[in-house]
Steps between C-alpha positions, in 0.01 A plus 500: 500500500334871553544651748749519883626159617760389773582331824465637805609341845280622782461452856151597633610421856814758437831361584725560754798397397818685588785630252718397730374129452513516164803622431620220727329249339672642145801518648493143596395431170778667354722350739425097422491596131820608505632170707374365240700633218812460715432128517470488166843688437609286757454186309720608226875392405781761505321797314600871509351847696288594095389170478338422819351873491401419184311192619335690756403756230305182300342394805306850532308471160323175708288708690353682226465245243322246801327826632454815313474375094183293644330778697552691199367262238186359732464799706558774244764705714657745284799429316665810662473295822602214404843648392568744802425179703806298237728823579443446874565150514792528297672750655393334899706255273758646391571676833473151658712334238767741524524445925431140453743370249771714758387287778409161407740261452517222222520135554810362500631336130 
């Protein structure tokens, strides 16, 4: 309860992973997430451009409540964290949303 405490990741071997691999590998993240969401848009009847963004919006708060609340409460990240790491998956969101719901189709009534 006194005192310095945290978690600390650490590679005594060093690492030689490249930037360029992970930003790949986040990319391709990024990329199937977003599939994803457009499959889910896609599954829906007739709706309009603010309501499938809006969908899209919802589906960004999953991340951080599977995610970030938990590594906050068990872990003890700070709460500042926590909600930059909300704003960034909303807005990742919200960007996607906006292109998504202009793209995806709905199925047919």
């Amino acid at each position: 309860r006194k005192g310095p405490s945290g978690i600390i990741i650490v590679h005594p071997e060093g690492s030689d992973r490249a930037i360029a691999v992970q930003l790949g590998t986040q990319f391709a993240g990024d990329v199937v997430t977003m599939l994803l969401a457009a499959f889910v848009l896609a599954q829906l009847r007739a709706v309009g451009f603010g309501h499938k963004a809006m969908v899209v919006v919802v589906l960004g708060l999953l991340p951080t409540l599977q995610s970030e609340i938990p590594q906050w409460n068990w872990y003890g990240y700070p709460a500042e964290y926590t909600l930059a790491q909300l704003a960034t998956h909303l807005a990742g969101f919200c960007l996607a949303g906006l292109i998504l719901a202009k793209i995806v189709r709905p199925r047919p009534v």
